[in-house]
N, C-alpha and C positions, 0 to 999 in steps of 0.2 A: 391745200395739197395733202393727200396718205402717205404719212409717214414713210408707212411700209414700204410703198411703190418709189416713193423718192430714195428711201436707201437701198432698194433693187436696181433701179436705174444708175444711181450714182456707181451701185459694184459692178454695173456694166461698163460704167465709163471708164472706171480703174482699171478692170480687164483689159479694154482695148487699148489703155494708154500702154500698161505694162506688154502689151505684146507689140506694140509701136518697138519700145523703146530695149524691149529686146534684139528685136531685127535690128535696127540702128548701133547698137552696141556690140554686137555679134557676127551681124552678116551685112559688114559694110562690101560687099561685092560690086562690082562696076554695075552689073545688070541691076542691083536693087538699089544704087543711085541714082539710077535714069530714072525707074520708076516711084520713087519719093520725087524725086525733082519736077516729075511732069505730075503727080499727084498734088502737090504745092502750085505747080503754074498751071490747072490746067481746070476749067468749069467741071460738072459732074456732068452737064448734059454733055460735053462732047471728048469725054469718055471713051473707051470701046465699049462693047457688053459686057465682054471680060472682065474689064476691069471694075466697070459698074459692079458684078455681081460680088467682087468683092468687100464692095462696100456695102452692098443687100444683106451679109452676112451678118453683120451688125445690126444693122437695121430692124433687120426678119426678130432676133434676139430683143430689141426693145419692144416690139411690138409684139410678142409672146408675153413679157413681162405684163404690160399694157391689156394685153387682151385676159392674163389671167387675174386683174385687178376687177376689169370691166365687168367677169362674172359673179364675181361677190356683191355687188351694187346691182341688183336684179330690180325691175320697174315691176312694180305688183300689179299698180294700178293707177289710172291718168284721170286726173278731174282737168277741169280749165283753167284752174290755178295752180291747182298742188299733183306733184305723185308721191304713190305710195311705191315707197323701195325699201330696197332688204338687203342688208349687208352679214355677212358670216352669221343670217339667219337672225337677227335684229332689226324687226323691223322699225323707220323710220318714215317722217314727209320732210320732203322739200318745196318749197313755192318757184313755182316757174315763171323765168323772164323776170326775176327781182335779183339788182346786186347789191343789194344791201338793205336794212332796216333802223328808222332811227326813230327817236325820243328825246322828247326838249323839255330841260326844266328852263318853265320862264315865269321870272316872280315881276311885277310892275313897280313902276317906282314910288308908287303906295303901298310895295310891301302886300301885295295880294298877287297868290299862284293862280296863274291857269291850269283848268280842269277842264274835260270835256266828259259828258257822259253822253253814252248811246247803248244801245240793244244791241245784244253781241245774242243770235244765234244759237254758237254751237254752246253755250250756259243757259239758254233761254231767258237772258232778264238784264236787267240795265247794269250799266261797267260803266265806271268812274276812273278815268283813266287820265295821264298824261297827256298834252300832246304828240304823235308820233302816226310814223307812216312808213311809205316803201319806197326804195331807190331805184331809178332804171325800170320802172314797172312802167313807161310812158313810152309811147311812140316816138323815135326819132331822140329821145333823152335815157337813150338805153347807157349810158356812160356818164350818169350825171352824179356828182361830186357830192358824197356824204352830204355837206354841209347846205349845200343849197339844195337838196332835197331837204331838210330838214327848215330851213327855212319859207320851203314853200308848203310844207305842212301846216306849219305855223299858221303862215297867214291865211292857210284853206280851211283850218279848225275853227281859226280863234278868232279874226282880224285881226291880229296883232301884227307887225312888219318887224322885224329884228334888225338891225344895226350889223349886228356882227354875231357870228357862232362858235362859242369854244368846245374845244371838245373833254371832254370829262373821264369816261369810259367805256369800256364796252363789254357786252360778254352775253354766252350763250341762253337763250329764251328761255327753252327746257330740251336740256340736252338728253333728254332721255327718251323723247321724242321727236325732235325738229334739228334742221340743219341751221334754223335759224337763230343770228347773232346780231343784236342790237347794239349800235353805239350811242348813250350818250351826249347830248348838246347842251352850251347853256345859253340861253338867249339873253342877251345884252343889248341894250338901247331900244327897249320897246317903246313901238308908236300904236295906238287904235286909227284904223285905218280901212275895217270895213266889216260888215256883220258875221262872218264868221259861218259857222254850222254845217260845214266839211260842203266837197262836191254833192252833184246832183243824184247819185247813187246813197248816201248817206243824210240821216239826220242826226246833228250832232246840237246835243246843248252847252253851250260854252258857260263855265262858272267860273268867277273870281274869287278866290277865297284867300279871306285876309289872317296873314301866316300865323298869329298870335291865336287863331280859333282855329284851325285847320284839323284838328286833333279830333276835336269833338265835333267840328262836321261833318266828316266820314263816319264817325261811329254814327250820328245821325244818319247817314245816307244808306247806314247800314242797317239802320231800323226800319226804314222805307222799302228793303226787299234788295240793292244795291249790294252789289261785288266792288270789290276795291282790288282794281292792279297792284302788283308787288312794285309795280315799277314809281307808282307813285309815293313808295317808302325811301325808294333808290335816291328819287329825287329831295326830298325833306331831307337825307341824308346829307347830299351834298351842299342844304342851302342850312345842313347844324339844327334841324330839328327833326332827327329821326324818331326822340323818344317824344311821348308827351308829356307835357309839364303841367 
């Protein structure tokens, strides 16, 4: 939610409370007891006009604030995934039909992290990354729960099935850029349970790498022409090995 626009709206609420409770306090008259009484008993659709439009007055007023938010959030430009939009002339992207975005750190109970590398694109060259994915990006699973979007990442990256998913943290990709905000998971009770290497859109190669070398297998993978996701620091973070030793 915009700050900005929640504390416009909120002074509109307070306005109309405070001129509520004016009339109430001031002009307790018969006639504007009837109509508080029947405004209290009575639906909006059957209303008069009259009285409807006095309620439109408000209305009209939220949606003046709403429409002058709506033109600062300008669409530049539409891909099939993302728009490009622009706010108070800052441009940004958004990914479309996604509520959410997550990341798993998952260590096996031999003490070896999962990695996935794949061909990213917009870097042109191969990304050494966590596992992770996107929420609600699915037909019919457009309200699907952090957590088990996360867990079916898991098992679409890596094979691996989780047991259970905690959550860790969360925070924004590159805010300077993206509306996007990544949460955090940690996989617990891992099972191997199927090959792995993402959907049919994707080639993914799943690595196991055993935490005690971890360090200097990335500098390795970084010698081979390889990017290393920041997020796979996030995660050695949270499992006490952020530095190398």
């Amino acid at each position: 939610m915009n700050t900005d626009l929640l504390e416009r709206l909120a002074s509109i609420e307070h306005e109309q409370w405070a001129a509520w409770a004016r009339h109430f306090l001031e002009q307790q008259t018969p006639d504007n007891t009837i109509r508080w009484r029947r405004q209290m008993e009575t639906s909006y659709l059957e209303l008069t006009e009259g009285e409807k439009e006095l309620d439109r007055v408000w209305a009209r007023r939220m949606l003046a604030a709403i429409g002058e938010q709506a033109k600062t959030d300008e669409v530049i430009a539409e891909g099939k995934h993302l728009l490009l939009k622009q706010r108070n002339g800052w441009e940004y992207v958004e990914r479309r039909k996604v509520s959410g975005i997550v990341g798993i750190l998952a260590v096996t109970e031999d003490r070896k992290l999962l990695l996935v590398e794949q061909y990213r694109p917009a870097l042109d060259k191969r990304v050494i990354e966590i596992p992770a994915g996107l929420a609600g990006d699915l037909e019919g699973a457009e309200n699907e729960a952090l957590a088990e979007a996360a867990r079916r990442e898991l098992l679409e990256e890596t094979g691996y099935e989780a047991r259970e998913m905690v959550y860790l943290t969360e925070g924004p990709a590159s805010a300077g850029l993206s509306t996007e905000v990544i949460t955090f998971f940690q996989a617990r009770g891992l099972r191997k349970v199927a090959a792995g290497g993402g959907d049919i859109s994707e080639e993914i190669i799943v690595h196991d790498v055993p935490l005690d070398a971890v360090h200097s297998w990335l500098e390795e993978k970084r010698r081979e022409g390889c990017a290393v996701d920041y997020k796979v620091y996030t995660a050695l973070y949270f499992e006490g090995l952020a530095n190398p030793r």
